[in-house]
Backbone as CSV, one residue per row, in Angstrom:
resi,resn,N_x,N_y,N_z,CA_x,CA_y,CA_z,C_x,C_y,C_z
1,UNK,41.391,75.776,200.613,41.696,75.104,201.886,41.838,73.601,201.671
2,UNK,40.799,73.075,201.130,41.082,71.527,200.705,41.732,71.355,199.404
3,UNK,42.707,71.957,198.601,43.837,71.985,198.270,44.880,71.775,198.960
4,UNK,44.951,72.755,200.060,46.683,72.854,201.022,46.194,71.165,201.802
5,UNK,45.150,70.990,202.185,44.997,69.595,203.171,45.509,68.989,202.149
6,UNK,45.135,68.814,200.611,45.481,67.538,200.001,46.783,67.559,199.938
7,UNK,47.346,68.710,199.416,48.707,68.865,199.161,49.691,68.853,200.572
8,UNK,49.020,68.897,201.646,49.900,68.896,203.388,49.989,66.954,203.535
9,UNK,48.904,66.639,202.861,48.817,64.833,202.964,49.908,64.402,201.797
10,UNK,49.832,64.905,200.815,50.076,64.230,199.942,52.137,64.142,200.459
11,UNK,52.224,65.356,200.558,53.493,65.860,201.158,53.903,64.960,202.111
12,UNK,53.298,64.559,202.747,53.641,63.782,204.275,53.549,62.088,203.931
13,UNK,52.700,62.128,202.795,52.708,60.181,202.445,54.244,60.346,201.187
14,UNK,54.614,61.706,200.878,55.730,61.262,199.834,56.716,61.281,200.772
15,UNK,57.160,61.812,202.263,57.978,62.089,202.814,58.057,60.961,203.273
16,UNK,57.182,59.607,203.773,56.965,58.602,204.536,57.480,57.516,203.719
17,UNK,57.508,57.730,202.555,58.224,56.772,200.861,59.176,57.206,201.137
18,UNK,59.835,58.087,200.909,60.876,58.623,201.083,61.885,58.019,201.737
19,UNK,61.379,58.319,203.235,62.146,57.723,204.344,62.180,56.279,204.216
20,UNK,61.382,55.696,204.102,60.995,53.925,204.413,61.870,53.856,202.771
21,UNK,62.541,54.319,202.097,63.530,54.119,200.765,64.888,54.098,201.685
22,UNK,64.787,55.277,201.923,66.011,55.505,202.201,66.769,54.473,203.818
23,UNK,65.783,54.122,204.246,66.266,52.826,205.200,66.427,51.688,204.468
24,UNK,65.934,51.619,203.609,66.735,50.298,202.971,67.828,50.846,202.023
25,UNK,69.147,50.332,202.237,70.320,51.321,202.104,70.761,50.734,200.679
26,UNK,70.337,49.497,200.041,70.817,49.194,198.321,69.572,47.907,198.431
27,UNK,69.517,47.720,197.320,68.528,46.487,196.821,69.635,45.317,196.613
28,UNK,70.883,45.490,196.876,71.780,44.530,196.338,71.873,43.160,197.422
29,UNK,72.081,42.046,196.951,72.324,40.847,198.113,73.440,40.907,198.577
30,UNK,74.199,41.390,197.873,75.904,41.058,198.276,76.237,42.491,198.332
31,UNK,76.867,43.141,199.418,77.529,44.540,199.226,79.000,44.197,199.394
32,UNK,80.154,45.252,198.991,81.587,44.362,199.056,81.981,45.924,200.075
33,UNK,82.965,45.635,200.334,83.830,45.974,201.624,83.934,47.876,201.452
34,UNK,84.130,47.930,200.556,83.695,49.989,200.304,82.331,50.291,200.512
35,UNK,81.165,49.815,199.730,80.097,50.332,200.090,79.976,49.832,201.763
36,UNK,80.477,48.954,202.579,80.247,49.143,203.830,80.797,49.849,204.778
37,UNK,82.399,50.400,204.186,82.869,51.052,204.612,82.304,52.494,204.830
38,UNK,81.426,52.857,203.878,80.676,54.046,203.222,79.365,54.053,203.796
39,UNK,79.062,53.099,204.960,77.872,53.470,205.840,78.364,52.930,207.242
40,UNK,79.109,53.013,207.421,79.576,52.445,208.676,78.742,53.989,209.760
41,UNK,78.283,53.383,210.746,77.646,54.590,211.400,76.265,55.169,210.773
42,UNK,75.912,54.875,209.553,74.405,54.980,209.530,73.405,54.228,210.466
43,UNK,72.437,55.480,211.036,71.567,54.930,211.963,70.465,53.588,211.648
44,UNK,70.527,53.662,210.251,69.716,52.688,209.779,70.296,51.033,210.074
45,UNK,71.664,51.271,209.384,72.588,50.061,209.861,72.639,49.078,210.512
46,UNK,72.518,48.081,210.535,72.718,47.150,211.388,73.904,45.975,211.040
47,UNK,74.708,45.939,211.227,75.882,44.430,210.931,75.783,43.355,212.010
48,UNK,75.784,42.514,211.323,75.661,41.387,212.406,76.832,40.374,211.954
49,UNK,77.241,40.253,213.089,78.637,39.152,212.793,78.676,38.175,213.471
50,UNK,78.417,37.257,212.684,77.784,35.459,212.327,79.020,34.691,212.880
51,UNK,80.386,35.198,212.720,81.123,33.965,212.963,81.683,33.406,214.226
52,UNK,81.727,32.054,213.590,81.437,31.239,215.031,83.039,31.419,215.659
53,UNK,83.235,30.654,216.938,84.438,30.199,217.441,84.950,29.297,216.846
54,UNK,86.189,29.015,216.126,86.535,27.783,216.061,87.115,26.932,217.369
55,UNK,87.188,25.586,217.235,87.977,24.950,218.508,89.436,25.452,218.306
56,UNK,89.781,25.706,219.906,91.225,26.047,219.973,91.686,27.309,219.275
57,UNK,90.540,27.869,219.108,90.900,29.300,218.419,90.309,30.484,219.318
58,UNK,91.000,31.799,219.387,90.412,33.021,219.973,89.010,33.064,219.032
59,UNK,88.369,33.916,220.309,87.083,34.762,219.807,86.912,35.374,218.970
60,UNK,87.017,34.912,217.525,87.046,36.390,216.297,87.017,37.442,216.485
61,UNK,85.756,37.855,217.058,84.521,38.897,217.140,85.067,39.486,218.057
62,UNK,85.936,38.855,219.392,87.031,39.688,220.283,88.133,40.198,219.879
63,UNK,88.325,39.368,218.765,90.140,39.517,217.928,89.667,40.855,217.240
64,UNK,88.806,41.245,216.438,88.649,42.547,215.932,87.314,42.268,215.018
65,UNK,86.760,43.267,214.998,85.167,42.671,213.773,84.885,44.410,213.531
66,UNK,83.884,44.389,212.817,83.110,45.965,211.752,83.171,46.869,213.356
67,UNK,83.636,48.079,212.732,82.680,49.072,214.062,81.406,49.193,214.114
68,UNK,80.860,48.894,215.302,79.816,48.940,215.212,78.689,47.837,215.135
69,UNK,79.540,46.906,214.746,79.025,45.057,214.366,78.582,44.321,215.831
70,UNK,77.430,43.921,215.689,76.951,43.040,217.008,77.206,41.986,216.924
71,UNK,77.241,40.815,217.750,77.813,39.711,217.928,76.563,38.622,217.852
72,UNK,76.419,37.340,216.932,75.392,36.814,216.641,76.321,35.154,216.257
73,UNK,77.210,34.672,216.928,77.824,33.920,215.682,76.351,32.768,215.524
74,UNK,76.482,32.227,214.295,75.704,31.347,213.926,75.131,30.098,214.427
75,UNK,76.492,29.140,215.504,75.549,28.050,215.910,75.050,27.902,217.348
76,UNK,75.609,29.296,218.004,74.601,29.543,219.313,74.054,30.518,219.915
77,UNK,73.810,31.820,218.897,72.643,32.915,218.736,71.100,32.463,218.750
78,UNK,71.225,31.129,218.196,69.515,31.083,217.900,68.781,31.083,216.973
79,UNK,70.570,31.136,215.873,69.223,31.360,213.824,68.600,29.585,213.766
80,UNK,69.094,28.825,214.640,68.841,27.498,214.203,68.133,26.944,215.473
81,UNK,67.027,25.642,214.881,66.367,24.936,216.334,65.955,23.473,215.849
82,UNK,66.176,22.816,217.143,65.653,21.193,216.194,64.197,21.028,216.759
83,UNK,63.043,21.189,215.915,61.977,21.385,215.716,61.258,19.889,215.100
84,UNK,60.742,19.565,216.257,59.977,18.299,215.956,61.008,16.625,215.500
85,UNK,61.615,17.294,216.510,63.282,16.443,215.998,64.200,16.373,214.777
86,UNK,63.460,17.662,214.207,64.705,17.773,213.084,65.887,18.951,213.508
87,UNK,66.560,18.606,213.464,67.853,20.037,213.449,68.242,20.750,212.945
88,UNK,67.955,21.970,212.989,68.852,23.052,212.217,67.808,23.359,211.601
89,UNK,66.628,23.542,212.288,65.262,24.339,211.254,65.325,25.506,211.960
90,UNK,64.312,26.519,210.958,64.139,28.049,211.238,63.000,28.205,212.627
91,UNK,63.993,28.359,213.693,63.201,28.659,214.939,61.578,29.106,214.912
92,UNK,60.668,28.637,215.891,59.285,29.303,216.316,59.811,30.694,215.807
93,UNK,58.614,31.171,215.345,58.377,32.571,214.814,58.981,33.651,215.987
94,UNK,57.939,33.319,217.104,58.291,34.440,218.487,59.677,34.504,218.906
95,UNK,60.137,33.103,218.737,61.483,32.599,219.099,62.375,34.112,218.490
96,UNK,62.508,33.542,217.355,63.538,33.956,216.135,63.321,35.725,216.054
97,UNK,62.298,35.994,216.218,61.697,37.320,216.422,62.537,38.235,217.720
98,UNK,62.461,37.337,218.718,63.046,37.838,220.012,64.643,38.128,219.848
99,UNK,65.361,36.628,219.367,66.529,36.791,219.072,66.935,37.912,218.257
100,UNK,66.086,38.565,217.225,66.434,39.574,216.319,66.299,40.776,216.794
101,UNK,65.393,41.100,217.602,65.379,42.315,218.461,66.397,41.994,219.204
102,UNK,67.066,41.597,220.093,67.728,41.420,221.184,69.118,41.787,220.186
103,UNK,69.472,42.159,218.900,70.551,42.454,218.242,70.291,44.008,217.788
104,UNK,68.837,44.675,218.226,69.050,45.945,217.898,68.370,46.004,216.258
105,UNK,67.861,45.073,215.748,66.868,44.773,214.389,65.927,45.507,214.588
106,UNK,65.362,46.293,213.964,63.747,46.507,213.877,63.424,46.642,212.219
107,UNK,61.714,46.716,212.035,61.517,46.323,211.034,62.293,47.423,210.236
108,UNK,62.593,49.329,210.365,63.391,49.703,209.609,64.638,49.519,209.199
109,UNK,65.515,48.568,210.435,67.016,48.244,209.794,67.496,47.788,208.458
110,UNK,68.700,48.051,208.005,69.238,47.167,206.890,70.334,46.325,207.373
111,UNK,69.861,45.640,207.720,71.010,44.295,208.113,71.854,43.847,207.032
112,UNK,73.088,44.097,207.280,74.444,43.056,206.817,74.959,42.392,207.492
113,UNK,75.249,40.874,207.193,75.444,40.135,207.936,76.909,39.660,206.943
114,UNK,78.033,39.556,207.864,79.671,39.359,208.358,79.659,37.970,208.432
115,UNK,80.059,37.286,207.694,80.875,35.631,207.872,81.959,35.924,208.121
116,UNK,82.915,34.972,207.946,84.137,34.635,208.322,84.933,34.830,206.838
117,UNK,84.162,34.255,205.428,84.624,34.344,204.387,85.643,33.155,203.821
118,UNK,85.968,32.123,205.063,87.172,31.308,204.593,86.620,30.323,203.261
119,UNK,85.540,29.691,203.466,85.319,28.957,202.434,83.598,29.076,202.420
120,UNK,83.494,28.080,201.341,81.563,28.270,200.776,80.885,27.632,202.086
121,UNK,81.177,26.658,202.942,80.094,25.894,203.984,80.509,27.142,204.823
122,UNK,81.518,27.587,205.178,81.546,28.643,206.715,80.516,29.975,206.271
123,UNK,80.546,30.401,204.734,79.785,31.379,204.439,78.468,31.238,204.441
124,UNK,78.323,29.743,204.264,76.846,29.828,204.086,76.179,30.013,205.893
125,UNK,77.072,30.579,206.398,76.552,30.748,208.149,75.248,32.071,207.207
126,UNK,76.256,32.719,206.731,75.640,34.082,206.286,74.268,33.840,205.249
127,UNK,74.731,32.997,204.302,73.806,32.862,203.701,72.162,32.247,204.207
128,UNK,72.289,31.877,204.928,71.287,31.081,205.829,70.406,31.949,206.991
129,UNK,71.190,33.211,207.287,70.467,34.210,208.259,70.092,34.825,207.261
130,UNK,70.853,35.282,205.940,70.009,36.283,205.094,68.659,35.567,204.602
131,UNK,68.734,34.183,204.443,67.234,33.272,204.088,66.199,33.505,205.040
132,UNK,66.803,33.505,206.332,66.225,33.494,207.289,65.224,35.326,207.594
133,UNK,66.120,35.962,207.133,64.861,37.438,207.173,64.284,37.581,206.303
134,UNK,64.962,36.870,204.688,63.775,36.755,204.217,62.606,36.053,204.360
135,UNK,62.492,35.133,204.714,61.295,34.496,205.046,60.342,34.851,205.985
136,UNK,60.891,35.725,207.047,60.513,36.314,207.981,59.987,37.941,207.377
137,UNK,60.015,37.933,206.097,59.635,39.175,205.470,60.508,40.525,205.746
138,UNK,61.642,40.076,205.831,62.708,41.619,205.997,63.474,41.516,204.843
139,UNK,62.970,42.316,203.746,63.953,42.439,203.004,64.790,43.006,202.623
140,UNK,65.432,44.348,203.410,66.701,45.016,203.701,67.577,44.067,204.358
141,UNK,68.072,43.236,203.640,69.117,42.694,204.065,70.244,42.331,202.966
142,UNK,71.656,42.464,203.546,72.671,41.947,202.127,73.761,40.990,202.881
143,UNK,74.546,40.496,202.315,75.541,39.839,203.222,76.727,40.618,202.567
144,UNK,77.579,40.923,203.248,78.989,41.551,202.860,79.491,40.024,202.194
145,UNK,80.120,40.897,200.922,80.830,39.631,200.028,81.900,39.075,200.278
146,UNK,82.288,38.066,200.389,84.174,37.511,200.899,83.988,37.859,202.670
147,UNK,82.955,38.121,203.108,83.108,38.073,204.670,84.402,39.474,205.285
148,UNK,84.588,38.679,206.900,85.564,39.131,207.086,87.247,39.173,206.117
149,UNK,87.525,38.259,205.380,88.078,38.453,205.001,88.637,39.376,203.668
150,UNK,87.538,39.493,203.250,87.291,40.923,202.602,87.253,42.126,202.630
151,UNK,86.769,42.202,203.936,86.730,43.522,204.836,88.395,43.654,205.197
152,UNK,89.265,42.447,205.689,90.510,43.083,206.055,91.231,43.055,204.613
153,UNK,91.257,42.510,203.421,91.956,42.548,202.262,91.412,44.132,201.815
154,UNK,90.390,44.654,201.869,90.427,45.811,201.601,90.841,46.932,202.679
155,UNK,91.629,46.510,203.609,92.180,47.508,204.958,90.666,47.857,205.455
156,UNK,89.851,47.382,205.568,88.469,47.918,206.219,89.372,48.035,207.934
157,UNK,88.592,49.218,208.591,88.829,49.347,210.413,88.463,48.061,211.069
158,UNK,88.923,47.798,212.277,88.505,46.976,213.267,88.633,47.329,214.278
159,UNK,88.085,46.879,215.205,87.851,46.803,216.584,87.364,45.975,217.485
160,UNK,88.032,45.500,218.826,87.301,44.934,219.471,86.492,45.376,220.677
161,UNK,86.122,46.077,219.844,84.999,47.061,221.173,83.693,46.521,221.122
162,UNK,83.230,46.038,222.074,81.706,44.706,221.987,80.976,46.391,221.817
163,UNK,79.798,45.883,220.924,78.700,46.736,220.877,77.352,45.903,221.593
164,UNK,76.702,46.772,222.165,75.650,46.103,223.142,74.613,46.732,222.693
165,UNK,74.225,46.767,221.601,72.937,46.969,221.271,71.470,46.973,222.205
166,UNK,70.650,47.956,222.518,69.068,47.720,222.948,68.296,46.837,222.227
167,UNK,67.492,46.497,223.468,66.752,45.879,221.996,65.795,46.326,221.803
168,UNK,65.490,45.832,220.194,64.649,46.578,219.788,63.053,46.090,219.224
169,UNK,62.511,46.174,218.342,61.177,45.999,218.127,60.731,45.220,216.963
170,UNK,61.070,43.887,216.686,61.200,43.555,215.639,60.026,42.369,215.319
171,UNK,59.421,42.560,214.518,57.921,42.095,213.873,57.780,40.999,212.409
172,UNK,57.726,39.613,212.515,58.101,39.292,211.451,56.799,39.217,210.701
173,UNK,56.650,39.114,209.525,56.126,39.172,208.432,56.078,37.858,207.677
174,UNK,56.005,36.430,207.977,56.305,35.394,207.492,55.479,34.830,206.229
175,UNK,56.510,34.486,205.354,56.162,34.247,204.356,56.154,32.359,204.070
176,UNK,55.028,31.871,204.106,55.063,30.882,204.317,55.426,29.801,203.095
177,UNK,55.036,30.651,201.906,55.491,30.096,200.518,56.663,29.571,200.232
178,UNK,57.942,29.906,201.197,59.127,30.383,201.041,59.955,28.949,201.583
179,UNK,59.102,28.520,202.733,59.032,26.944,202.953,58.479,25.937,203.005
180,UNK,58.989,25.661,201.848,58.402,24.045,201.458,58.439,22.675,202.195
181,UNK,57.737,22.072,202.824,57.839,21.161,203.655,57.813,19.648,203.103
182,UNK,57.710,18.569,203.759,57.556,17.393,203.387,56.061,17.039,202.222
183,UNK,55.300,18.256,202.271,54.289,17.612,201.639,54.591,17.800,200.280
184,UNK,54.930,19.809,199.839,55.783,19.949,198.831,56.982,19.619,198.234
185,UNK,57.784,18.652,198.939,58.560,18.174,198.133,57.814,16.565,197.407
186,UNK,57.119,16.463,198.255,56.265,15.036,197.346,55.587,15.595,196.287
187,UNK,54.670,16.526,196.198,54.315,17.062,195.077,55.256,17.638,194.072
188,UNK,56.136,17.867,194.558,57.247,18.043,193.331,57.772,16.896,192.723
189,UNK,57.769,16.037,193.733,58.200,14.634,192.831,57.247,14.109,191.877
190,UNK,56.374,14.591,192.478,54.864,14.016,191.573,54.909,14.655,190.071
191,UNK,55.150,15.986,190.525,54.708,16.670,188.806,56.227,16.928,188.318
192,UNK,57.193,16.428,188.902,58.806,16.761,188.067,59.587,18.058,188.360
193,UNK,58.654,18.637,189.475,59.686,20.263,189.605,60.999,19.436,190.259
194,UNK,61.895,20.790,189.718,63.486,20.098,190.329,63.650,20.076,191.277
195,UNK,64.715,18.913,191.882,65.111,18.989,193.275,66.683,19.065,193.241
196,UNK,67.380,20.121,193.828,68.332,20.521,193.840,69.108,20.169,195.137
197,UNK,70.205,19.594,194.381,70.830,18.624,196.063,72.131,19.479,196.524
198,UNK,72.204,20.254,196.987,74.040,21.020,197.499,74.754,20.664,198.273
199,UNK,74.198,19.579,198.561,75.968,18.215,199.189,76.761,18.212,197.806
200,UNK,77.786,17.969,198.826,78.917,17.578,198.349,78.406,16.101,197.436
201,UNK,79.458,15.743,196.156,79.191,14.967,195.658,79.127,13.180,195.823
202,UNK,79.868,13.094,196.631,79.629,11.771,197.360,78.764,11.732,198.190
203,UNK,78.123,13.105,199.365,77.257,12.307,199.449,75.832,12.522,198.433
204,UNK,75.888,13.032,197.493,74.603,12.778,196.789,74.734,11.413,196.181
205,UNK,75.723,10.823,195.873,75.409,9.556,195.423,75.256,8.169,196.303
206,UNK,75.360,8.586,197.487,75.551,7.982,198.277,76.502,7.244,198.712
207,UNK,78.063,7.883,198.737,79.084,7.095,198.720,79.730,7.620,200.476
208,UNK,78.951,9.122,200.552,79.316,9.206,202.288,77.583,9.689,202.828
209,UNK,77.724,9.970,204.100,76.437,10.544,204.783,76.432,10.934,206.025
210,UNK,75.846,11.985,206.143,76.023,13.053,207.299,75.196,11.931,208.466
211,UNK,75.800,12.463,209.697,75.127,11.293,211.128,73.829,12.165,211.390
212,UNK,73.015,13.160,210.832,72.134,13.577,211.301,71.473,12.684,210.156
213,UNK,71.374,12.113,209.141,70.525,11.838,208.040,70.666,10.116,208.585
214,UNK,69.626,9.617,208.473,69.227,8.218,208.644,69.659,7.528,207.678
215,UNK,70.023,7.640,206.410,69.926,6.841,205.241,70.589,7.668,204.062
216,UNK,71.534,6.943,203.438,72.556,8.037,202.291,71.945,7.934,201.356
217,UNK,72.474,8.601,200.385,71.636,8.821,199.104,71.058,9.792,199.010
218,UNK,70.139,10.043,197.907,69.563,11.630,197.589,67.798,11.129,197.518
219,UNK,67.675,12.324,197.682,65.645,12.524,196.908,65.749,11.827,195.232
220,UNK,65.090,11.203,195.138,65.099,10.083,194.001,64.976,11.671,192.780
221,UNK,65.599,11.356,191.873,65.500,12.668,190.517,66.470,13.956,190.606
222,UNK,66.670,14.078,191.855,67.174,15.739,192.657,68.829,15.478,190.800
223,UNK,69.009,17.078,190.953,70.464,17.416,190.520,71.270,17.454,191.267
224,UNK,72.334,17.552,190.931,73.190,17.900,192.312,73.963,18.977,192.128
225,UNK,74.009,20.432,192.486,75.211,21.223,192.416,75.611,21.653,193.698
226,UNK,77.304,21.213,193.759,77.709,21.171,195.037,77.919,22.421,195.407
227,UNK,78.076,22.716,196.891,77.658,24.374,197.063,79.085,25.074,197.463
228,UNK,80.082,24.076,196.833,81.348,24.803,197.101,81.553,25.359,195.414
229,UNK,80.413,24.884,194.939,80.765,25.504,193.191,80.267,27.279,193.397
230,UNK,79.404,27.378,193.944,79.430,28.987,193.724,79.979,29.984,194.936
231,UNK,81.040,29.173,195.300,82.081,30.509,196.126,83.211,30.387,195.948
232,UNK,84.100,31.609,195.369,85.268,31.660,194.729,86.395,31.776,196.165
233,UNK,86.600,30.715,196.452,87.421,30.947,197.722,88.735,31.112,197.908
234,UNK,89.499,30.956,197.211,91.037,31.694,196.475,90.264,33.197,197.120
235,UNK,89.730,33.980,196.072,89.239,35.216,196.085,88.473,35.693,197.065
236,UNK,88.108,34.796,198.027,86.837,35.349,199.375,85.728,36.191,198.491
237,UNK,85.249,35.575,197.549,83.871,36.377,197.122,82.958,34.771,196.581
238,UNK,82.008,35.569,196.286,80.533,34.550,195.669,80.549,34.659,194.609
239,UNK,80.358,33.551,193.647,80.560,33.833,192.298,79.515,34.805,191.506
240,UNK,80.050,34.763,190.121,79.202,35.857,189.493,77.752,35.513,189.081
241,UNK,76.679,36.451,188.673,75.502,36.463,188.062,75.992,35.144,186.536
242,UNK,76.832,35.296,186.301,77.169,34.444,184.800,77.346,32.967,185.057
243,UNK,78.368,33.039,186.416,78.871,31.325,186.784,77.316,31.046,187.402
244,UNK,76.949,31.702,188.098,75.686,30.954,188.561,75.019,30.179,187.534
245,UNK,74.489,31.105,186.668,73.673,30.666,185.260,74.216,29.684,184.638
246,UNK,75.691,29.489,184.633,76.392,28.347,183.836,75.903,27.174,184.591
247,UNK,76.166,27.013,186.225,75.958,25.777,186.700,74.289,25.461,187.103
248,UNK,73.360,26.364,186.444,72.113,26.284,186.467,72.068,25.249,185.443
249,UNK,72.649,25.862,183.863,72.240,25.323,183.088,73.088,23.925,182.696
250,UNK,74.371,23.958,183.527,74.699,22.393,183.618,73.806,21.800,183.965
251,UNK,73.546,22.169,185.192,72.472,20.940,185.575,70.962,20.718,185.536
252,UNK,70.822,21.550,184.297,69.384,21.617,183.600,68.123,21.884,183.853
253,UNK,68.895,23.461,184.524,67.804,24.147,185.477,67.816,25.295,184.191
254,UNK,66.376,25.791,183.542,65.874,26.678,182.969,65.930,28.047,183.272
255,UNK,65.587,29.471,183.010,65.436,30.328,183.724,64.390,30.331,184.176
256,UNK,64.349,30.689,185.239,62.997,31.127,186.194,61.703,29.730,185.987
257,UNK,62.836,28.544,185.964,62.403,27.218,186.404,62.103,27.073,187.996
258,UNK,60.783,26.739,187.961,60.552,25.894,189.799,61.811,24.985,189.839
259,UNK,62.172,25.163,191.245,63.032,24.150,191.711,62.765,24.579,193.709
260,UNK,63.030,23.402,193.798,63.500,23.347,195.705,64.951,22.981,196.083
261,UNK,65.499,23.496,196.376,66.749,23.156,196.770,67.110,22.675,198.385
262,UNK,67.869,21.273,198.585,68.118,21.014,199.792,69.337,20.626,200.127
263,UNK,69.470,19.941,201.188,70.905,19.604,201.521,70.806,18.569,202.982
264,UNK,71.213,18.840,203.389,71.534,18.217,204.924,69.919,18.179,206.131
265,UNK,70.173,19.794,206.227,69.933,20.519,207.389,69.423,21.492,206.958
266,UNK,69.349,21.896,205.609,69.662,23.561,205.016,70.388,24.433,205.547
267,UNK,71.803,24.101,205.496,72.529,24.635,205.387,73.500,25.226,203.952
268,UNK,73.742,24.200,203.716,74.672,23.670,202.273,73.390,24.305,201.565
269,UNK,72.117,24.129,201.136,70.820,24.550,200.263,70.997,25.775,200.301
270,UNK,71.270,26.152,201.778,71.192,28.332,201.512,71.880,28.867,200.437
271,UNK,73.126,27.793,199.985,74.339,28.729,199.401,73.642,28.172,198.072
272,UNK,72.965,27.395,197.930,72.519,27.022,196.296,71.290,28.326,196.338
273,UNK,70.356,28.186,197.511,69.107,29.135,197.132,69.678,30.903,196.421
274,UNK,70.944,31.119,197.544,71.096,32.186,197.665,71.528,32.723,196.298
275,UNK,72.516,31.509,195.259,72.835,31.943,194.264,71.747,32.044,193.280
276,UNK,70.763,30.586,193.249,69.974,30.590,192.178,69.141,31.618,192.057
277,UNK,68.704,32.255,193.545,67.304,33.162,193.752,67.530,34.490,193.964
278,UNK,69.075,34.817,194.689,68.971,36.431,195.012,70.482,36.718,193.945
279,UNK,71.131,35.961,193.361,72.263,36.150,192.368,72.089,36.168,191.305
280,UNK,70.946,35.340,191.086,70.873,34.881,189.224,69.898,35.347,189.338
281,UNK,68.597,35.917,190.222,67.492,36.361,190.167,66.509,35.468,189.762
282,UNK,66.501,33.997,189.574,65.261,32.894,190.039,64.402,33.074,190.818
283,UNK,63.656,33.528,191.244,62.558,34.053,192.200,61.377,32.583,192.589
284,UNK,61.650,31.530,191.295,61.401,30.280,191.791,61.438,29.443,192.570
285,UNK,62.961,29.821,192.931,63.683,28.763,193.527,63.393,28.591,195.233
286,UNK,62.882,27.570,195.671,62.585,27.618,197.294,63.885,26.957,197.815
287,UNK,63.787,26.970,199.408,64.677,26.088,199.585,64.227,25.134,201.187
288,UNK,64.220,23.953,201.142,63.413,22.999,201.612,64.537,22.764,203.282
289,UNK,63.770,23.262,203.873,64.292,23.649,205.334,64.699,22.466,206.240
290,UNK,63.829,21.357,206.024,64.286,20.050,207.180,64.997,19.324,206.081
291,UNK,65.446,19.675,204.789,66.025,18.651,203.932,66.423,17.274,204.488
292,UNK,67.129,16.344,204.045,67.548,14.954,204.240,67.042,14.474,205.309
293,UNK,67.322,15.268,206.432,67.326,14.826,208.072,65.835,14.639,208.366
294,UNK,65.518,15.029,207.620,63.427,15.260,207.663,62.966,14.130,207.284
295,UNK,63.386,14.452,205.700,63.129,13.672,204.766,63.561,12.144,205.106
296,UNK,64.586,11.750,204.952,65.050,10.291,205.253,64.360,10.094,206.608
297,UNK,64.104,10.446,207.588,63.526,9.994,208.869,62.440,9.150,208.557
298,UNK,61.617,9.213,207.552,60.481,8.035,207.204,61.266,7.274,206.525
299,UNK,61.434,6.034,206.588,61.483,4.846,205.632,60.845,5.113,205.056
300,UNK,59.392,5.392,204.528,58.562,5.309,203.998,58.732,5.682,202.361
301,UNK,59.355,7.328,202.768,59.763,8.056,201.206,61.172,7.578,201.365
302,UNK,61.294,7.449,199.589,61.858,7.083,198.892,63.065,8.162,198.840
303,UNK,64.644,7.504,198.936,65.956,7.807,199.550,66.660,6.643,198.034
304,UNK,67.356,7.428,197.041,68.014,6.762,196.047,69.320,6.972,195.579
């Protein structure tokens, strides 16, 4: 009798692995336009499509998007909040939590999240929500590679049929390691971990500067790799596991070297984190959330 109990338990905790596997639908960061084609309609599923309106342009997401794809574009869903007067940080926990249920998320979904695909800053809409569940501890998540435009170069379906998702029940898990704040980037300056800059190259030297940042120039030491280097935009994809590693080791980043990576706003940083940490597999690599706009707001620290 306490055989069949062990073996009726044991049965029911392998069936419970099982399932909680099989909702997370690949371990991969990037899925490309067949394997999504090839779950379109899994209950597990979730697509979320990030892209914004342009000015003077139709509604994408009305013009045609994934079957099945909910509507989230990036700069007025809610992935972003100006928090203590910085802009473009990762919303209150409850906040960001709410917004994700209200798309039909729960903690079993596998979210793919849909850019636009035109170039590396519009993608990093994507790259920046996938940062964003991770940190929030969801790690079934991938971004479709080359965006929308990938999806239609491979004849993927469309539709503009709005999906209205319930909402659903979604619980974050926050991982606080994951953001490094003003105190950790001083301690990195202190002991030499890298600081990774993904502006564009003028302004890391300070020859232009964004109107949210007080003061041009970079974090005194930072590298700079600009974050239009790892998206192949001819091709609408993200570069490879190899180019990543090349422009690691241009700019004299080690393997599975500490580094923080920033930018603006963290925006531009997502597309450096995303390559160094979920492409090249750096598991080091953080990426520093109020970058510049934070940072430069004190005179105090040092802007070079």
């Amino acid at each position: 009798m306490r055989l069949r109990l062990f073996s009726a338990v044991v049965a029911v905790a392998m069936s419970l692995i099982g399932s909680a596997q099989a909702e997370r639908l690949t371990d991969q960061p990037l899925v490309d336009a067949a394997w999504l084609k090839s779950k379109v309609g899994n209950e597990s599923l979730v697509v979320i499509d990030v892209r914004d309106i342009e000015k003077g342009k139709p509604d994408p997401y009305k013009a045609g998007h994934v079957p099945g794809a909910v509507n989230a574009p990036y700069s007025t869903a809610g992935w972003r909040a100006t928090v203590n007067g910085v802009p473009g940080m990762l919303p209150p926990v409850e906040q960001i939590e709410a917004t994700i249920a209200g798309l039909g998320v729960d903690n079993d979904s596998h979210v793919v999240i849909v850019a636009a695909g035109t170039d590396s800053s519009e993608f990093g809409a994507a790259t920046r929500v996938y940062w964003t569940f991770k940190v929030l501890g969801h790690d079934a998540v991938s971004i479709l590679d080359g965006g929308w435009r990938a999806w239609q170069a491979a004849g993927g379906e469309a539709t503009d049929a709005s999906a209205t998702p319930a909402k659903s029940d979604f619980k974050a898990h926050l991982r606080p390691e994951m953001i490094p704040g003003v105190a950790d980037v001083e301690k990195a300056l202190a002991n030499g971990t890298t600081l990774v800059d993904g502006r564009p190259a003028a302004q890391y030297r300070g020859e232009a500067k964004s109107p949210v940042v007080r003061a041009a120039g970079t974090i005194p030491g930072a590298v700079n790799i600009e974050n239009d280097k790892f998206y192949d935009k001819p091709n609408a994809s993200f570069v490879s596991r190899e180019t990543v590693a090349s422009l690691a080791k241009d700019a004299g980043l080690a393997d599975n070297e500490e580094a923080i990576a920033f930018c603006n706003t963290g925006h531009w940083a997502s597309i450096a984190w995303f390559g160094l940490s979920e492409v090249q597999g750096n598991k080091n690599v953080k990426m520093y959330d109020g970058s510049m706009a934070e940072w430069a707001a004190d005179p105090a620290r040092p802007v070079k």
